[in-house]
Every structure is written in C-alpha cells, then in structure tokens.
N, CA and C of each residue as an Amber inpcrd file, in Angstrom:
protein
   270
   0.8300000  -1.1830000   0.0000000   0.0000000   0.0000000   0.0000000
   0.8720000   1.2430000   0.0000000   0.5020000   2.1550000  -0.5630000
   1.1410000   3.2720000  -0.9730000   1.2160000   4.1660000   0.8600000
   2.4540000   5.1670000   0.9320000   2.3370000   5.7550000   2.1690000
   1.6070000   7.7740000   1.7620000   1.1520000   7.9660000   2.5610000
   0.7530000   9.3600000   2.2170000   1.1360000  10.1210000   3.7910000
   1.6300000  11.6780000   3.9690000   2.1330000  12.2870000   4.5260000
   1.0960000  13.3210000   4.8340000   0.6950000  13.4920000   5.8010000
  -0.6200000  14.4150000   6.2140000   0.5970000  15.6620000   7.1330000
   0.3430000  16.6940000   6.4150000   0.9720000  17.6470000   7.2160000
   0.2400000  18.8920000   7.3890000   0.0160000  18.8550000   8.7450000
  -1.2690000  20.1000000   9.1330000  -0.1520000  21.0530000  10.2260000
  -0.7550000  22.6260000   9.6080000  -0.2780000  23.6570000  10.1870000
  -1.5140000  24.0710000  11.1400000  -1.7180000  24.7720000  12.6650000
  -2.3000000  25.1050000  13.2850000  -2.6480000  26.2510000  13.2750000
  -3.9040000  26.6830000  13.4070000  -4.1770000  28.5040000  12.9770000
  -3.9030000  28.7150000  14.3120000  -3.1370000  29.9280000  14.0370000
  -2.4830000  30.6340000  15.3340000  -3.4200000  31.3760000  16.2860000
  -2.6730000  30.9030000  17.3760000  -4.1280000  31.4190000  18.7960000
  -4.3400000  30.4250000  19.4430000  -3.9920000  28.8770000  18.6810000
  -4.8160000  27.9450000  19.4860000  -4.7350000  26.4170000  20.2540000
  -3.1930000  27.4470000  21.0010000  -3.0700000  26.4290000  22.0340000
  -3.4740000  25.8550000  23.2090000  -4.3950000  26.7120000  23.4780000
  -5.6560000  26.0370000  24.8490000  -6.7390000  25.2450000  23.4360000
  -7.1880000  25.3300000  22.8310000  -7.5450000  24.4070000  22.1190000
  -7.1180000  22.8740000  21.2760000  -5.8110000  23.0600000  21.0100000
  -4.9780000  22.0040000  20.9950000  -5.0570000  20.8630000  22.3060000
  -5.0930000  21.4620000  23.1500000  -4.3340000  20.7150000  24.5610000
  -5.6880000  20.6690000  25.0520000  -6.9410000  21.0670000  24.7480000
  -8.3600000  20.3590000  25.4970000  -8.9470000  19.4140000  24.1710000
  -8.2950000  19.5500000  23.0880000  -8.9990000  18.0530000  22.5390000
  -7.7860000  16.9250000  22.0990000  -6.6140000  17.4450000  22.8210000
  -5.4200000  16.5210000  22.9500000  -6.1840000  14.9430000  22.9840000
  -6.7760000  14.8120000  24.5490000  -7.1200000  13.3570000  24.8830000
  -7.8410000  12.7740000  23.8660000  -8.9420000  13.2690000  23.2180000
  -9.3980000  12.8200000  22.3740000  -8.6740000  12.8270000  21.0290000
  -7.8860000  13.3170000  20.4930000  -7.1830000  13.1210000  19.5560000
  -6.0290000  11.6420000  19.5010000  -5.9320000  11.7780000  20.8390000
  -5.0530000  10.1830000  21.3350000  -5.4560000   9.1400000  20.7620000
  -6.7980000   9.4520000  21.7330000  -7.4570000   7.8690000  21.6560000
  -8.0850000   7.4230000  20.0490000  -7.7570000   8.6840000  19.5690000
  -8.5800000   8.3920000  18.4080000  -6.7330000   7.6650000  17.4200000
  -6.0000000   7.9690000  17.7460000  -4.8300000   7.9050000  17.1510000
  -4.6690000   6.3660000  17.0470000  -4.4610000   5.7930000  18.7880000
  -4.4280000   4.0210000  19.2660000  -5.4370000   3.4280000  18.5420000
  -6.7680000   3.6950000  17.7370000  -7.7970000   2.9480000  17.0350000
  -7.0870000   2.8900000  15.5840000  -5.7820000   3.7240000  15.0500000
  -5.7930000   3.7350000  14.1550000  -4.6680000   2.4610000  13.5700000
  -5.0620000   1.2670000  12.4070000  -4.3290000   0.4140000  12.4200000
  -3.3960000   1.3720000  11.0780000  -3.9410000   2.1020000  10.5970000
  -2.9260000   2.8000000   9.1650000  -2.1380000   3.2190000   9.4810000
  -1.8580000   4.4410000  10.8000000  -0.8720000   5.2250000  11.4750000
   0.4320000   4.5860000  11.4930000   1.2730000   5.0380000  10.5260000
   2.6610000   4.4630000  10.8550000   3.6440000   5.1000000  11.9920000
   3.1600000   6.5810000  11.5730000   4.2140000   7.5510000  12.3140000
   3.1010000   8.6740000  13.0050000   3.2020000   9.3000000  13.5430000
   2.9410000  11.0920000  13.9780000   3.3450000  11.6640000  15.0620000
   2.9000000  12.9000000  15.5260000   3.5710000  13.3990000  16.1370000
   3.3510000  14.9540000  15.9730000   3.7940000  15.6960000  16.7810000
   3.1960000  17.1210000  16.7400000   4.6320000  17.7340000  16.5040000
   4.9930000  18.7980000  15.3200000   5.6240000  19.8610000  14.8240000
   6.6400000  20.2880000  16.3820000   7.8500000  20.4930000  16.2390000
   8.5210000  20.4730000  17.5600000   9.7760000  21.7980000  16.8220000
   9.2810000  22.9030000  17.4000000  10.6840000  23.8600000  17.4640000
  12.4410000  23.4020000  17.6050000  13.2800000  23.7450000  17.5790000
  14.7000000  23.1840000  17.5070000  14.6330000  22.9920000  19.0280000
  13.7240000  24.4520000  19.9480000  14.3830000  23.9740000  21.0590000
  13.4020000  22.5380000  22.0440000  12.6990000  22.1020000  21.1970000
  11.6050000  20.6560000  21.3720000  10.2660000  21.2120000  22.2220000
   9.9340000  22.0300000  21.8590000   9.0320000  22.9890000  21.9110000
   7.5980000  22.1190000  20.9030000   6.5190000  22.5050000  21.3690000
   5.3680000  22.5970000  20.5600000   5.6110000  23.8920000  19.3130000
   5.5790000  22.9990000  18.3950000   6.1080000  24.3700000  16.9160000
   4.3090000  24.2630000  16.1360000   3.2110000  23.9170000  16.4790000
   2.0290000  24.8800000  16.0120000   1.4900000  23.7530000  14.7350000
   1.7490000  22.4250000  15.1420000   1.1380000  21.2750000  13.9990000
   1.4210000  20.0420000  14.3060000   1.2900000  19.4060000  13.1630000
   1.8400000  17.9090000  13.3670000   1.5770000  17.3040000  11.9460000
   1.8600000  16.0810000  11.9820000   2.7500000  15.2160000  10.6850000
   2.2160000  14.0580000  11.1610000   2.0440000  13.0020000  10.1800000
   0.9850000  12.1920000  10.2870000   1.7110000  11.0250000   8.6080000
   2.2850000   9.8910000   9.0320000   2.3880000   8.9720000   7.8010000
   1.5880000   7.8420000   8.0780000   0.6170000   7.6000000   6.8840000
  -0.5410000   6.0410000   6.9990000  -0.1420000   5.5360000   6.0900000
  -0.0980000   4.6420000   6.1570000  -0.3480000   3.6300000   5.0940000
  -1.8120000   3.0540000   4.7580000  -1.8010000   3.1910000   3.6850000
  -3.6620000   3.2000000   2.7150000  -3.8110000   3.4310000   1.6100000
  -4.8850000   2.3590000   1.0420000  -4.4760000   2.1980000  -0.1620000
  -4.6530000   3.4110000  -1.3100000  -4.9990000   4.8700000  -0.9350000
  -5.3500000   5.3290000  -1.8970000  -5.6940000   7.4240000  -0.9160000
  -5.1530000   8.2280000  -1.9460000  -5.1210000   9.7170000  -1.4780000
  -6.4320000   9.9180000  -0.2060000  -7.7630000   9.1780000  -0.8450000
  -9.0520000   9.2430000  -0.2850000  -9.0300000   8.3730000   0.6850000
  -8.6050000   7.5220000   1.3550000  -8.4310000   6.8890000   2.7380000
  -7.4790000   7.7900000   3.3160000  -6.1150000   8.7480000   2.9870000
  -5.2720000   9.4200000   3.5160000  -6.3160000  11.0350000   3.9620000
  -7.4660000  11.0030000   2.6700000  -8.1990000  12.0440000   3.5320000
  -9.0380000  11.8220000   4.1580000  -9.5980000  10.6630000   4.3350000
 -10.7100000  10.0450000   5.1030000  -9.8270000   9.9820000   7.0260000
  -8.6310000   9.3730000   6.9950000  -8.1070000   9.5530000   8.3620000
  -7.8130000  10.8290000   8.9790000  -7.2730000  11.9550000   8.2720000
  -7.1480000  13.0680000   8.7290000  -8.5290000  13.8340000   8.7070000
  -9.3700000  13.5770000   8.0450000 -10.8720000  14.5290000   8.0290000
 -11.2230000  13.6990000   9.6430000 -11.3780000  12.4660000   9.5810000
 -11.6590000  11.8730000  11.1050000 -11.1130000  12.3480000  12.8110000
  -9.8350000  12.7830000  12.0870000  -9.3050000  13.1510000  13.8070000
  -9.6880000  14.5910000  14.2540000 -10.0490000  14.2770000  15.6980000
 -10.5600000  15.5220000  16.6370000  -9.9020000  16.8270000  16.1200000
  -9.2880000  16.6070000  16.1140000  -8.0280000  18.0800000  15.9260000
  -8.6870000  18.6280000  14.5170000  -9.2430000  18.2410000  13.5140000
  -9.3260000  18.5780000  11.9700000 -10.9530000  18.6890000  12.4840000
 -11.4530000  17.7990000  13.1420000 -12.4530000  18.0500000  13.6560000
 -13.1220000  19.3030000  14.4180000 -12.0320000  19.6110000  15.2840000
 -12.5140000  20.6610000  16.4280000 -11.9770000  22.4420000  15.6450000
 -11.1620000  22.3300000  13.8680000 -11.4700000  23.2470000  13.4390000
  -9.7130000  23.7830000  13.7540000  -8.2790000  22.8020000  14.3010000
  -7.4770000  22.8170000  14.8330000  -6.7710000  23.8460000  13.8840000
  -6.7710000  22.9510000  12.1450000  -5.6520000  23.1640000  11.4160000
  -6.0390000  24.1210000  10.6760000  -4.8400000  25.0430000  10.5960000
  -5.2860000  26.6040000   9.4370000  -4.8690000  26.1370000   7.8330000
  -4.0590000  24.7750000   8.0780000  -4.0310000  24.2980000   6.5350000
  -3.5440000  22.5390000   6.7730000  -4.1720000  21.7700000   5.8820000
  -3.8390000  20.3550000   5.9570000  -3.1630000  20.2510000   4.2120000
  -1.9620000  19.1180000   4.3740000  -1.5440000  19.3860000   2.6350000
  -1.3270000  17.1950000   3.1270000  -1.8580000  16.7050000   2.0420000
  -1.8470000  15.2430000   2.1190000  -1.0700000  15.0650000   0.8020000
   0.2100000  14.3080000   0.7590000   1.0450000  14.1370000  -0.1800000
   1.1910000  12.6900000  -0.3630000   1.7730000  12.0500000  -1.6810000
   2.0740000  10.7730000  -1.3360000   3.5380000  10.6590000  -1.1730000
   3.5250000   9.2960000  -1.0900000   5.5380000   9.4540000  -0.5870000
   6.1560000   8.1260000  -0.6220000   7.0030000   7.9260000  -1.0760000
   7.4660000   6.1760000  -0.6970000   8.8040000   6.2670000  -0.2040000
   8.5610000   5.0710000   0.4000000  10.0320000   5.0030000   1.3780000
  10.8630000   4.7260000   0.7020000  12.0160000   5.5680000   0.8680000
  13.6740000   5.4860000   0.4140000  14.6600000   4.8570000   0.7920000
C-alpha cells in the first residue's frame, strides 16, 4: 500500500484548544491500524512548533483524507491548513 504524509499547520491562537482536545485526539490515534508515524511539529528547542505530521499507510489519497478529516483536531477546526502528499520510502 502506498504511504501518504498528512501535514497540518495550526491557525495561530490555538493552544488552549490544541491541549483540550489533545485526549481525544489520542485515543482516536491508538484505534488507528494505518498510522505508521505522527507526532506534533517540535521547534529546535523541542518545543510545541504549532502542527503535526501524520504517515498512513492506505491504499489510496481518499483513505489518507478520510483519516485526517476523522481526527478531533481537523475536527474541532485545529488546522489553518492540511496538505496530504504521497511518498514512498527510500
């Protein structure tokens, strides 16, 4: 199955919103069997840097937007831009 790269930027302002639908964004993460990788955008100095990055494996662009349209965070209105790419491992 092909891998696709979900990379969402956060509209600025909204880190008490980030961190109250955190838990639910978790749990929604552990249900996911596609999730290879993610993780939230980290400044040099390992800081919260205002996003996160997201690799699934699935068979097709429309399951890569079907998982990111699903999570709380895209849900609760988190990201000021989502860009879903495909990608294969090197």
């Amino acid at each position: 199955m092909p891998l696709y790269l979900c990379y969402c930027i956060d509209r600025p302002g909204t880190d008490a919103l980030r961190n109250s639908v955190r838990p639910e964004h978790m749990a929604y993460l552990e249900t996911r069997d596609e999730l290879v990788l993610g993780g939230a955008k980290q400044s040099e100095e390992g800081e919260s840097g205002g996003g996160s990055a997201f690799l699934v494996n699935v068979p097709d662009r429309a399951a890569a937007l079907a998982f990111i349209n699903g999570d709380p965070f895209t849900k609760a209105d988190l990201f000021d831009s989502i860009t879903v790419t495909r990608v294969r491992k090197g």
